[in-house]
Each structure stands twice: as C-alpha cells, then as structure tokens.
C-alpha positions in Angstrom: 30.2 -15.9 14.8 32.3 -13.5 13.1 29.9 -12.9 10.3 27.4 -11.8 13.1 29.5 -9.5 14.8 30.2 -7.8 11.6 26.8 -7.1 10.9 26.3 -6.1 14.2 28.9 -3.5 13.9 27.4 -2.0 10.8 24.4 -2.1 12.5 25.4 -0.2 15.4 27.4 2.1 12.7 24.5 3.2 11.0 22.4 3.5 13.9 25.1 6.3 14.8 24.6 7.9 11.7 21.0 7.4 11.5 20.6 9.6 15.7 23.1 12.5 13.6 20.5 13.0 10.9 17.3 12.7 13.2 19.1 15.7 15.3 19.8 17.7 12.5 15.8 16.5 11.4 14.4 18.0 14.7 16.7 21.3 14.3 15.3 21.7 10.7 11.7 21.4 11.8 12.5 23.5 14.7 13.8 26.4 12.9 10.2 26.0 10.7 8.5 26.7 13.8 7.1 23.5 14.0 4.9 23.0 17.3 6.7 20.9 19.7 4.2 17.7 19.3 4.3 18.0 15.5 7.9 17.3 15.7 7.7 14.6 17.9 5.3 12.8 15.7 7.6 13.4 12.2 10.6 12.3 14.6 8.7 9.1 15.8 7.5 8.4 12.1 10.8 8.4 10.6 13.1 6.9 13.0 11.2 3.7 13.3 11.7 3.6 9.3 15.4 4.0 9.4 15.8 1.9 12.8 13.4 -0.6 12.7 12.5 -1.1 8.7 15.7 0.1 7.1 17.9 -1.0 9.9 16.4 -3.9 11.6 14.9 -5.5 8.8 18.0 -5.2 6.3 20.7 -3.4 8.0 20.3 -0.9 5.3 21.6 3.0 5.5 19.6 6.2 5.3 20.0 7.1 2.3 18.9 3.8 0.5 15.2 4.8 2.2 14.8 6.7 -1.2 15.1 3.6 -3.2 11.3 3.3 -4.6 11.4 -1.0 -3.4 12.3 0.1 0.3 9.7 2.9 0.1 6.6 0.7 -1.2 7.9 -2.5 1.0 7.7 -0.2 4.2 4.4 1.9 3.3 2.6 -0.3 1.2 3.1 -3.9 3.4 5.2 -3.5 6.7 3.7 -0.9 8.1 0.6 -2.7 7.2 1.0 -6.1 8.1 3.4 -5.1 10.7 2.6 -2.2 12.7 -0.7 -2.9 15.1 -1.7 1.5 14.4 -1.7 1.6 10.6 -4.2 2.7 9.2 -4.7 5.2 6.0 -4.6 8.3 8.2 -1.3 7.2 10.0 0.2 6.2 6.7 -0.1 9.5 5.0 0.8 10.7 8.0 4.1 8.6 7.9 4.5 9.6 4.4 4.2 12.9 5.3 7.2 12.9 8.0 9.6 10.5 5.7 9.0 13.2 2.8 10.1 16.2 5.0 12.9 14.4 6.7 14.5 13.3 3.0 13.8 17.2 1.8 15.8 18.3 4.8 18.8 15.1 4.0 18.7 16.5 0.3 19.4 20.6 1.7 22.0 19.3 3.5 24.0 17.1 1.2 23.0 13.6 2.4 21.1 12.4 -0.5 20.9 13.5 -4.2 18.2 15.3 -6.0 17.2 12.3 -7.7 17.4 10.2 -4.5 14.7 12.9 -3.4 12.6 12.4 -6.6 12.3 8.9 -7.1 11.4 8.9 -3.4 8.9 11.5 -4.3 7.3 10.3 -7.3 6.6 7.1 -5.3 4.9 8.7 -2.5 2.8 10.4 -5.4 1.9 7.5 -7.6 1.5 4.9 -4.4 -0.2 6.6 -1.6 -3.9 6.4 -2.2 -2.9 2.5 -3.3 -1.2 2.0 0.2 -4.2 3.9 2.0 -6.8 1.6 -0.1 -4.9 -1.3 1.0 -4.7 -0.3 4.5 -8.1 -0.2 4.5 -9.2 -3.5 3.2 -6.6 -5.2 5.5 -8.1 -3.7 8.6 -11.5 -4.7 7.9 -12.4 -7.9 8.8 -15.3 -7.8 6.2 -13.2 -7.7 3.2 -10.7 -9.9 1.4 -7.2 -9.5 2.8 -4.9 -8.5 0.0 -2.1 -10.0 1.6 -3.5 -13.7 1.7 -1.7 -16.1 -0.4 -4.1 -18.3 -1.5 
C-alpha cells in the first residue's frame, strides 16, 4: 500500500507541475495573438498528452514527452488505438499543439535544445507514417496494422 501511495504522490506532483506549464502555455499563445478557440484546442491537445499519456499511462514528467519512444508511442499508437477522434487531420493537429508547447518549454528553460530537436526530428520523420496509419486503422476495409496475427 505504500508503494501505491508513493506513486500517487508523484503523480499528483507532476500533475502540479504539468497545470504551471499549461498556464505559462496559454500566456505564450496569448501574447502571439492566438484566437481564443485556437488556444483552447493546442491547450486540450497537449494536456491530455502530459495528463493522460505521459502521466496516466507511466507517471512520467513533462519534459520526458521529448523522448522520441514517448512521442511515436503516443502519436503513432495511443492516440490511435486509444482515442475514439483520431484521425490524420487531428493527429497533425495534435502534433502541431505538442510542437508549439515544447518551443515555448524550451524559451523558458524547461527543456534543452536537444530535448526540442529530437522531439522535432520525430515529428518530421514520423508524421505522414502516423497519419497513413491512422488511416488504415479507421477503415474497416483495410488490414489493421495493429492486429497481432
């Protein structure tokens, strides 16, 4: 019981952590002039990767979202399998908002430059991939690339 209710507490540490840096996310986009919906989208996109994928699944902390593994395992098969609304559009989109919120953790001094890179370069040399495999796995007339056969 104790081992739970010391991952609970790191849990409920980093979920701290994790409502500082979406504030200081929705004050960034705020000060780019972002229209009000805009941010609520980029806000939605990425807090249900650091509170439900990062968090939830692994009790991991903002900063390891960069990590290429945690990237593709979100993008390229949670959000997938997981999330009822995927499809290619809403994972660019998704890409989109976890890209501008890890730009604004790198100006601030949360992350590293090469944090930011790596995270980068995987968005660039994954996306269409994740997209194509959205696509297949939402239609019911072609193989599911997730079957285990």
């Amino acid at each position: 019981m104790e081992e739970y209710d010391d991952y609970d507490e790191k849990m409920k540490e980093i979920k701290k952590k994790n409502d500082v840096y979406l504030k200081e996310f929705i004050e960034d986009l705020t000060k780019e002039g972002l229209k009000e919906n805009t941010i609520r989208r980029h806000y939605q996109n990425v807090k249900f990767y650091l509170n439900v994928y990062l968090l939830q699944w692994e009790a991991l902390e903002m900063a390891e979202g960069t990590d290429w593994m945690n990237i593709s395992g979100y993008l390229g098969e949670f959000f997938i399998r997981k999330c009822v609304w995927s499809t290619p559009a809403s994972i660019k989109s998704t890409a989109t908002s976890i890209k501008k919120f890890y730009k604004c953790m790198l100006k601030r001094g949360h992350i590293t430059e090469d944090d930011y890179l790596e995270l980068d370069e995987t968005i660039k040399e994954k996306l269409d991939d994740w997209m194509l495999d959205c696509k297949i796995y939402n239609d019911p007339n072609e193989p599911n690339p997730f079957a285990f056969f």
